[in-house]
N, C-alpha and C positions, 0 to 999 in steps of 0.2 A: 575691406581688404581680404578677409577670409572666405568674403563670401564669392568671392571674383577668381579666386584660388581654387576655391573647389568646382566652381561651375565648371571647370575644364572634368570631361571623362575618368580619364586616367588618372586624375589626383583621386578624383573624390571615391572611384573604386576601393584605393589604398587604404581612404580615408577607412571608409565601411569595414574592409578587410582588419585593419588595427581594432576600429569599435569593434568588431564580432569578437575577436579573438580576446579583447579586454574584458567582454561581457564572458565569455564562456569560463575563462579562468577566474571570473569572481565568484560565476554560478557554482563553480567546482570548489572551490573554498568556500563557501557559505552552505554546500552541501556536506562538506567534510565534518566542520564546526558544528554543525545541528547533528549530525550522525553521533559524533562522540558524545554531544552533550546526552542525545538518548540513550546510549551503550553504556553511561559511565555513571548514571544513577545509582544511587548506594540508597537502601528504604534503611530508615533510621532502625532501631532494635525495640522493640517491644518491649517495653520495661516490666508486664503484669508475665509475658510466656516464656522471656528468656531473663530472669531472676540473677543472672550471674554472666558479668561481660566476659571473663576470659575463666572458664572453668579449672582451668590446668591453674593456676595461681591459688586453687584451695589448698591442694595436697602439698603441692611443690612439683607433682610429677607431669610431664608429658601425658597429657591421653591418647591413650590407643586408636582410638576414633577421630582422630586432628585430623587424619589425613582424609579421611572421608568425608569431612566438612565443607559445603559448596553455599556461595553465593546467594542472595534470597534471589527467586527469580524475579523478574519485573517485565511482564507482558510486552510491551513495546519491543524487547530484546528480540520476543519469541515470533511476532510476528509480524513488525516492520520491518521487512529487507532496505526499503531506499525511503528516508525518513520523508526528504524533500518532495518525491511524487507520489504519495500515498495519501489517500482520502479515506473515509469514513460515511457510508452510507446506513439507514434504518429501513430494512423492510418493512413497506404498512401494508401488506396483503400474503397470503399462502399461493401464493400462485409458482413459486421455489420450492414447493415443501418435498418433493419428490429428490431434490439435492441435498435437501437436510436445512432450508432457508427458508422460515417461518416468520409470521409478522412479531416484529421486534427484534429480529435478527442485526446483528450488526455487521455489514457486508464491508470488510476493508479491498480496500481495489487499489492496483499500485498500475501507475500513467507510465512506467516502465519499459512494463513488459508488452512485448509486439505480442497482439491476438495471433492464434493459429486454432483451428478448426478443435473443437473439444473442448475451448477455454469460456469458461465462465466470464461472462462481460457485465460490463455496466455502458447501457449505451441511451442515447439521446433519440426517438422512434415517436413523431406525432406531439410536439409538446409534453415529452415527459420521459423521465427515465426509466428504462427498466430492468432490470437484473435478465440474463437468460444464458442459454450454452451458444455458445457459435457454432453452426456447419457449415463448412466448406465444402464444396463438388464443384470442380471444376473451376467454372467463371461465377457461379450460383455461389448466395449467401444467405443463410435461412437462420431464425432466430428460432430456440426452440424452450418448451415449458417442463420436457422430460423425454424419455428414452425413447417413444412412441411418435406419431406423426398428428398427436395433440395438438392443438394451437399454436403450430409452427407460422411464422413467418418471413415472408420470401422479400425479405429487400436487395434481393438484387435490382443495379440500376434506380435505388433509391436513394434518397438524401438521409443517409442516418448514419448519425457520429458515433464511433466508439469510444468511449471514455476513458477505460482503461479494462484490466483484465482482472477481475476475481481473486482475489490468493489467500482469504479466511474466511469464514465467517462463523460467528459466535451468537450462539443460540440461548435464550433465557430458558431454564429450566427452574424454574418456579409454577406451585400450584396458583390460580386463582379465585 
């Protein structure tokens, strides 16, 4: 009976039209929900560095310094803007290092944001991903390794996916 319903055009467009719109608003609530749970982390208190939970409760007085007291920070805050389309990639090569993107790098990319020419990508090129800047000229799309005309490459009119766009990345600075 349903299925004789929708085989007509016009219903089953409707049909679609309500699924989309169902999907979309859930996608937006389940992106809302994961967003706060990330912003809303509280890192418990160090019991060995902060010796005394509410300092002001020794003397009886007010400290002068309450008001300059902030938040611990927690990384996620600082550089996941859109919790839902943000990934996590590892540099295994220095072929970035001229960006400051070295092997063990940790290259966060958010599916967000629209590439435009200068943007750091992560894109899909021959079975395999690679980090690089994007240029744009014109109709031309060139993938590049640094400032120069280095191992640039010219996918224009080629099949290569861009995965999303660049927006940290965190470098180990450990001796070895």
């Amino acid at each position: 009976m349903l299925l004789s319903k929708l085989s007509k055009p016009k219903t089953f467009s409707v049909f679609l039209n309500i699924l989309k719109t169902f999907t979309k608003n859930i996608s937006n609530f389940v992106a809302k929900i994961i967003s706060i749970m990330l912003r809303e982390i509280e890192i418990p208190r160090n019991e060995v560095l902060e010796t005394l939970s509410d300092p002001s409760k020794v003397t009886g007085f007010v400290s002068p310094a309450e008001d300059y007291l902030n938040k611990r920070l927690h990384i996620s805050q600082r550089i996941v803007r859109d919790p839902v389309n943000t990934y996590y990639f590892e540099a295994d090569d220095d072929q970035m290092k001229f960006f400051g993107i070295t092997k063990g790098s940790i290259v966060v990319v958010d599916k967000s944001i629209k590439p435009v020419s200068g943007s750091m990508v992560v894109c899909f090129v021959d079975t395999e991903f690679l980090t690089r800047k994007l240029i744009l000229k014109g109709t031309n799309r060139f993938l590049c390794v640094n400032e120069t005309n280095d191992g640039v490459i010219n996918i224009t009119n080629k099949d290569v996916t861009i995965f999303g766009v660049v927006t940290w990345a965190c470098s180990p600075h450990h001796l070895k």
